[in-house]
C-alpha positions, 0 to 999 in steps of 0.5 A: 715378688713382681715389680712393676711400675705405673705413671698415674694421670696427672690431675688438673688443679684450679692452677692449671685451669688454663689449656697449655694447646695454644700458649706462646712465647712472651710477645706474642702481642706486644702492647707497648703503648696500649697498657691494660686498664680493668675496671669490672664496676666500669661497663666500658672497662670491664672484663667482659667488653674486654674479652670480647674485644681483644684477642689478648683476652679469653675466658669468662670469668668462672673458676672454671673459665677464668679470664686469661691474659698470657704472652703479652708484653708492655713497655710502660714508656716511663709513665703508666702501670702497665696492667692495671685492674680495679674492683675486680671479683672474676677469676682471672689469670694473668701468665708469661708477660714481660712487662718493664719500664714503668715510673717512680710511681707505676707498676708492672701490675696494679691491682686495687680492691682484687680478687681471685687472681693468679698472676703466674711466671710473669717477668718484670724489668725496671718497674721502678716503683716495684713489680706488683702492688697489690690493695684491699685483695684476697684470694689472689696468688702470685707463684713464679714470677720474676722482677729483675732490675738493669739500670743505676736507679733505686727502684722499689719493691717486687711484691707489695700487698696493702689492706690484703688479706689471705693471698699466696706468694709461692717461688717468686724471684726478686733482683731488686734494689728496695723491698723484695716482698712487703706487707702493711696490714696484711693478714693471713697471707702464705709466703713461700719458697721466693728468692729474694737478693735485694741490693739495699733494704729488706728482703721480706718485710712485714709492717702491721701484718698479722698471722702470715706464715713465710716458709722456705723462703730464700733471702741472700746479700741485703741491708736485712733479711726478713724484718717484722714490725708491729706485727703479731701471731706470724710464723717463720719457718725454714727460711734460708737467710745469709750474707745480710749486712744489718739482720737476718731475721728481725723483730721490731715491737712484734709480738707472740710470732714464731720464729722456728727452724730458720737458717741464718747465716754470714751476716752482723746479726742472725735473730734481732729482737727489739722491742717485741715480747712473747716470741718463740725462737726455736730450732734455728740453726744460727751460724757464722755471725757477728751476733748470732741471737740479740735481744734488746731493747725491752724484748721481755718474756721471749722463749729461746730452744732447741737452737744451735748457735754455731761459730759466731762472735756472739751467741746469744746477748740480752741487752736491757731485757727481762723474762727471757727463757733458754733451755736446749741451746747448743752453742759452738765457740760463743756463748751468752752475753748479758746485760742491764738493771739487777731486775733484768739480769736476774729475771732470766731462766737459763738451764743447764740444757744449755751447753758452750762447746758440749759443756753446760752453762751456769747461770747463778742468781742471787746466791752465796758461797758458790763453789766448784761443785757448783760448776762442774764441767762448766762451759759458761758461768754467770753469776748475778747477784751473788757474793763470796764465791770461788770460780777457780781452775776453769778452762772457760774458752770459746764463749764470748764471755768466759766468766760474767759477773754482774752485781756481784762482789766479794768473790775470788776467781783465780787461775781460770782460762778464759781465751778466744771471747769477746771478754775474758772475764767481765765485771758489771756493778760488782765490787770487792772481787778477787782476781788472781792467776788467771789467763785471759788471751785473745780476747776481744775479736772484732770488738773494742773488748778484751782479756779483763773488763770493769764496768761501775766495778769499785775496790776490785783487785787484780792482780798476777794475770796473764793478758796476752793478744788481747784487743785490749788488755784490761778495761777499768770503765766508770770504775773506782778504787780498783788495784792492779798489780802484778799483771803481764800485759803483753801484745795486745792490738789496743791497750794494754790497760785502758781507763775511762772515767774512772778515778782512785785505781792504782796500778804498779808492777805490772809488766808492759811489752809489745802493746800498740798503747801500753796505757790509756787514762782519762779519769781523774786521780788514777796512779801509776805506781805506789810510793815505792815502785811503778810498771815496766814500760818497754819503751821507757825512752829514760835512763837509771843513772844510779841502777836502782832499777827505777827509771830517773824520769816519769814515763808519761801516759796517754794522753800527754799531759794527764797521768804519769809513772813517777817509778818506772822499774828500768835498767840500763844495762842489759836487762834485757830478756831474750825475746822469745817468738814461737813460729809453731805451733800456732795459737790454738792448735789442735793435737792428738796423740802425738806431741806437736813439733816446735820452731822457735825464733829468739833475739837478745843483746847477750848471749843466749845461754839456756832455753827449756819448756815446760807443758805443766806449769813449771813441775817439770822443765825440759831443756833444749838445744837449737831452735826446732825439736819435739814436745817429749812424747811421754809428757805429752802422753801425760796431759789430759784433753784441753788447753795445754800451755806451753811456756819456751823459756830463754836465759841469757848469759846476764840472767835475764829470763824471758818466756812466752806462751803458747796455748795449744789444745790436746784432744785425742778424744774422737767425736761422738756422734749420734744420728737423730734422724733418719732412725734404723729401718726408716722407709724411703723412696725416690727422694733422698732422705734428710738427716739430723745428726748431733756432734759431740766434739770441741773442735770439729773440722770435717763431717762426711757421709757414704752409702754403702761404701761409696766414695765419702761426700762431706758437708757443713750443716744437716740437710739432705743426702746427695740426690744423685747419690741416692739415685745410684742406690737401688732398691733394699737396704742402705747403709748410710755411715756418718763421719766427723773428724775433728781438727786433731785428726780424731775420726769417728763414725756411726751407722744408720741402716734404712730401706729404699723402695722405689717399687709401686705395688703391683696391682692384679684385678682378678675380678669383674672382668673387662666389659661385664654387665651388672645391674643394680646390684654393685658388683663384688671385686677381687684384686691382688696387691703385691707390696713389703710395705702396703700402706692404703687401697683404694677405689673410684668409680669414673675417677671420681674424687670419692676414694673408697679405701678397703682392706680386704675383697669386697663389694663395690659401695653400693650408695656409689654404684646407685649414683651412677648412671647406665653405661661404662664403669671404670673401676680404677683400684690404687694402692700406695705403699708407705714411702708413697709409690703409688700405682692403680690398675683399670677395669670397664665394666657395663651397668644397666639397671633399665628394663627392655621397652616393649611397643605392641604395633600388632595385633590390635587391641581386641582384634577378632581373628578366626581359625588362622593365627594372628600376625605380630609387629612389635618394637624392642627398645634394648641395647644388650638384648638377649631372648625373646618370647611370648605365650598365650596361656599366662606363661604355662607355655612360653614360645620363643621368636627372634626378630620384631615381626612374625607370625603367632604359631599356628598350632599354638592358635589351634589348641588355643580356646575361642574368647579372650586371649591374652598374648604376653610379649617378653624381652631380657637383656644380658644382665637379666631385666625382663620387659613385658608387654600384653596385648588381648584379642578374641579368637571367634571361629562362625558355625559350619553352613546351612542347607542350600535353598533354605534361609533359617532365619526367615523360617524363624520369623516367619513362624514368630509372626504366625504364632503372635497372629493366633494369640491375637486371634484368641484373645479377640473371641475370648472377649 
């Protein structure tokens, strides 16, 4: 196959009306002092007395000679807009002006009740109400310009429409300290690729603005993002929102909008929902937040899908909201968060499409008797409104609440993991529940929540927990009745147990070491131990004169003065366990095949006399020497992917034993990739493909591609592959190989290939030839196109935008070719291929459809001419003219002649009759159209000469005059 390649002309928009001959820098006229003031209704302050009097100004006004204002630059001195423009309808372009330094009531470019502008790659400086203010306009566009702020005041907004409708704003760069782009009561405008770092408020608001679409914007490092208020039926897509203080993207009392494959991310809330209901949230992907989606506020009836909610403290919370539906939401290391009234808690639509870590979420409302088939490989269980069921043995981690019950009693959840949430497990209006042998460890990130939460929970029983490097241990809020007992609280960074408004809750032999404050009560009548024994407090200051095991004095809780342990479990002696801190591994580690290595530190007033771990739960114990060592490789090799906890135990030489736990993660299972786009032998050309891919895998670390065996490039989220990379590739197929590695060293990969051409198709026009003649008849053509993938041909004729496709040769459209007029014809052939290289090839060709003109000068119309033939002068009006001829015998003969002037041939004339002869002149061009022209003459040829001496004529009258006398003569005897 032949390659060859082809640059196309470039065709000229209405953007680019404006000649680029005589354009100059910024400051080719600088204005300072003499601001632009338009105001077309004003016949001395109108566009055209404009023009005409500056040389800043051209154009007349037309969409095809807008008025054009360039290269100018204005210091507003503090005090004026410096271009304003009012009632405006003329087409006009204001380019490449630097304008700054306006008032707190002034801007770079005002215009009021505007049309048809375009304000284009204008630079703005310290214009301190804003750059651009737009009012009461349409049609106007505002690409490429750049508002930049130097000094320490606030100053305002870079682009503010108000009452405008149908405008677009394209690739605008915003270093303001207010309001980047703001619309108030503006519809159906296009807001596109701008880049907007605002130091204080808002990147892009809306207020009372209805069915804009804003795509492919950027806003980074502000208050909020992109902000909506009172705003309806707007479209918000493929925006890039990050660093944000408040939220990326929010909706206040804003209805039926579209929120669809935004990236938002680093900032406290991704989407925020307040007050707005029958929105679409889909496809986003929501990464790295505080709160990635919120909802609040009585946000009702919101479709949430197909998001991927990755590493934020918060996934998706509803707070007082009702009719939300999630289906298709992939949450990483957070999960979904509800709240509320019974009517709203139970009012949702959650399936389980929805997955926690690869693992589906189960969201029960208004059930009984639940059990473990109803929670099969569980990432997430919400329960509302359901009573007497069994939650139990679930690893529940890494989902901002591990196990939420709301309005829920008489249920039993018992030796469940629910590690590294917000809250381990939480309890909302739920009553006479059963809480045992759970774990609950760090919890709480970032917030003032933790292992264990009660809210308006009463009679409740806790009791055998594990609640370790929690924020807080166990919360009891407005709660009543409840027991807890039994429970290890150990380092956490708040409280372990903390009270608040609750009354009757008694708590007794619970295990307090290492919290900041082990206990917290303001309620009213709450207990610290039954009528037999209290809580074990490591830092009871009291002594057990008699070793009883209870302290002599109470311990007192904070605050000081309210509740107190009456029977604190204490000895004086050494009873003491050994403290045990575990170096490695670290909390949260992850493993694969091979077991972790160890390094403990250990600390006790007595000798230390044995110390052992066990991975299983105490089934088997493995006894160790030293400080450091290895987890038994054959028991490692025993345990099944997930949570794995090792306890190191240490006794001392007095029997007082002392444990800790670590949880560490085994995983030697590799993550499963699957490439969503591009699919095998998908075509590409130049532009480097994007790819989609799905990562199944618990704990990812590292994503990586190469093509064709190329060094690896990693990368974090799906975007496009390398550019430059792509470039280095030629043409044919392409290998694109995907890699994740996860965080226990696990690797995987999985392959795609595509094709890349970056071949226009080759375009050989066989037929017409270069400058070949045709008439009215629009000529056939032959063409041979060369492409592996040919997508579309076309044609035009004098580049016209009517483009012809055809399939096969054919014959040039006939209607067109009648359209045109006499002259050159460019025939212009395209074709594209289906990555869109595109080429096309040229031929000239000549029509001429008028017949030639023919002007007979001579000879005269009805000349006589003798026996010699009669000179001719004709005129001939032809370009291409080819033959001449005429004849005399109605074309029996035709004669042909070059030249205008000339002689009728004389034996032609000869054997030519006397009378009426009709000369016929005829003209052809090349393509064959024949011009006639006749012109009629007689030829008449007088009889020999008479006898010499003799008139006939006078004998003839002569004897006519005798013979009338004799008949005279006659007649007069007769009578």
């Amino acid at each position: 196959m032949i390659y060859n390649f082809s640059v196309l002309p470039k065709t000229i928009t209405e953007n680019e009306i404006c000649s680029n001959e005589n354009l100059q820098n910024s400051g080719f006229w600088d204005l300072t002092g003499s601001p632009i003031f338009i105001d077309d209704d004003d016949p001395a302050h109108n566009w055209a007395i404009t023009a005409a009097t500056n040389e800043w100004c051209s154009g007349s006004g037309i969409w095809t000679d807008p008025y054009l204002i360039e290269n100018v630059t204005i210091n507003g001195l503090g005090s004026n807009n410096c271009i304003e423009i009012r009632d405006s309808n003329a087409y006009f372009i204001i380019q490449n002006c630097t304008l700054y330094n306006t008032d707190n009531d002034d801007y770079g470019i005002f215009l009021s009740n505007v049309n048809n502008s375009k304000l284009i790659d204008n630079n703005f400086l310290d214009c301190e109400e804003g750059a651009i203010r737009l009012e009461y306009g349409y049609n106007n566009t505002l690409s490429g310009n750049n508002y930049s702020v130097y000094t320490s005041v606030w100053v305002g907004n870079g682009i503010e429409l108000v009452e405008c409708d149908n405008n677009t704003l394209s690739g605008n760069i915003f270093y303001n300290r207010w309001i980047g782009i703001h619309l108030d009561n503006s519809n159906n405008n296009t807001i596109s690729g701008n880049f907007a770092n605002i130091d204080h408020f808002v990147g892009i608001r809306l207020d009372h603005s209805h069915n804009n679409t804003l795509s492919g914007n950027n806003v980074h490092d502000n208050m909020n993002g992109i902000s909506l208020h009172y705003s309806e039926d707007n479209i918000l897509s493929e925006n890039n929102v990050s660093l944000i203080t408040g939220w990326a993207i929010g909706l206040s009392y804003s209805y039926n909008n579209k929120v669809l494959g935004n990236n938002v991310s680093n900032s406290y809330t991704g989407l925020n929902i307040r007050n707005s209901n029958n929105n679409n949230l889909s496809g986003n992907t929501v990464s790295n937040n505080t709160r990635g989606i919120y909802s609040e506020s009585s946000s009702n009836n919101n479709t949430f899908t197909g998001n991927i909610i990755n590493n934020n403290t918060k996934g998706i919370t509803f707070f007082d909201c009702q009719n939300a539906t999630l289906s298709g939401n992939l949450m990483y290391f957070c999960g979904i968060d509800i709240s509320g009234s019974l009517e709203m808690m139970t009012s949702h639509r959650i399936d389980t499409t929805n997955l926690v870590n690869s693992k589906p979420v189960y969201y029960y409302v208004n059930e009984r008797e639940l059990g473990a088939s109803n929670f099969t490989n569980a990432g997430q269980i919400i329960l509302i409104n359901c009573n007497k069921s069994t939650i139990a043995g679930f690893d529940l981690s890494d989902c901002t609440v591990g196990i939420l019950l709301g309005f829920s009693h008489n249920n039993t959840l018992s030796g469940n993991t629910v590690n590294n949430n917000i809250d381990g497990i939480e309890l909302l209006f739920c009553h006479n529940n059963t809480l045992t042998g759970n774990t609950a460890n760090n919890n709480g990130v970032n917030f003032h929540d933790g292992g264990f939460q009660l809210f308006y929970s009463n009679n409740n029983t806790l009791s055998g927990n594990t609640v370790n490097d929690n924020i807080n241990g166990i919360r009891v809020l407005y709660s009543d009745d409840n027991m807890l007992y039994d429970n290890s609280i150990q380092n956490n960074e708040e409280y372990g147990i903390y009270i608040y408004n609750g009354t009757q809750n008694l708590s007794f032999q619970n295990y307090f070491i290492n919290n900041t404050i082990h206990a917290y009560d303001n309620g009213i009548n709450n207990y610290w131990n039954n009528s037999v024994i209290g809580n074990y407090w490591d830092n009871y200051t009291g002594v057990d004169a008699n070793d009883d095991g209870i302290g002599d004095t109470p311990y007192d809780l904070l605050p000081i003065g309210g509740s107190v342990d009456n029977f604190p479990i204490w000895y004086d002696e050494d009873n003491l366990a050994p403290t045990i801190i575990i170096n490695l591994p670290t909390m949260n580690d992850k493993f694969g095949f091979s077991a972790p290595n160890f390094n403990i530190s250990l600390s006790d007033e007595s000798p230390i006399n044995t110390t052992w771990y066990t991975i299983d739960g105490g089934l088997t114990n493995y006894t160790f020497s030293g400080l450091t060592g290895y987890i038994n490789e054959t028991a490692w090799g025993q345990e099944e992917d997930g949570v794995i906890t090792i306890r190191f135990y240490a006794n001392d030489s007095l029997g007082n034993l002392g444990f800790k736990d670590i949880n560490i993660t085994k995983d030697i299972t590799a993550p499963k990739i699957t490439i969503n786009s591009p699919i095998p032998n998908e075509l590409f050309g130049t532009t480097a493909p994007s790819f989609s891919i799905t990562i199944e895998e618990l704990h990812p670390s590292i994503k990586m591609y190469s093509l064709n065996g190329r060094p690896n490039i990693t990368f974090t989220t799906d975007t496009q592959i390398s550019q430059s990379e792509w470039d280095y590739i030629g043409n044919g197929t392409v290998s694109i190989m995907f890699y994740a590695i996860d965080l226990a060293g696990n690797i995987n990969s999985s392959e795609v290939l595509v094709r890349k051409d970056i071949y226009v198709p080759e375009i050989t026009i066989l037929s017409p030839v270069e400058d070949k003649f045709y008439d009215n008849l629009a000529p056939a053509f032959i063409v041979n196109i060369q492409d592996a993938n040919l997508d579309k041909m076309w044609y035009t004729l004098n580049f016209g935008t009517q483009e012809v496709l055809f399939t096969s040769n054919n014959t040039i459209d006939q209607g067109l070719w009648d359209a045109l007029p006499d002259g050159i014809i460019t025939l212009t052939f395209f074709a594209n291929d289906t990555v869109g290289n595109i080429n096309f090839s040229s031929v000239d060709v000549i029509k001429d459809t008028l017949i030639p003109v023919i002007v007979i000068y001579l000879p005269l119309e009805d000349g006589i001419f003798g026996s010699s033939s009669p000179d001719f002068n004709i005129s001939i009006t032809e370009e291409n003219l080819v033959s001449t001829w005429y004849t005399l015998d109605g074309g029996i003969t035709n004669y042909t002649f070059s030249g205008t002037i000339g002689t009728i041939g004389q034996d032609t004339w000869n054997i030519a009759l006397e009378g009426e002869i009709n000369i016929t002149f005829y003209a052809q061009d090349i393509v064959g159209n024949i011009g006639i022209e006749s012109v009629t003459i007689i030829k008449r040829i007088p009889s020999p000469p008479s006898i010499p001496g003799y008139n006939i004529y006078l004998i003839f009258s002569s004897l006519f005059i005798a013979l009338i006398i004799t008949l005279e003569e006659k007649h007069r005897i007769i009578s």
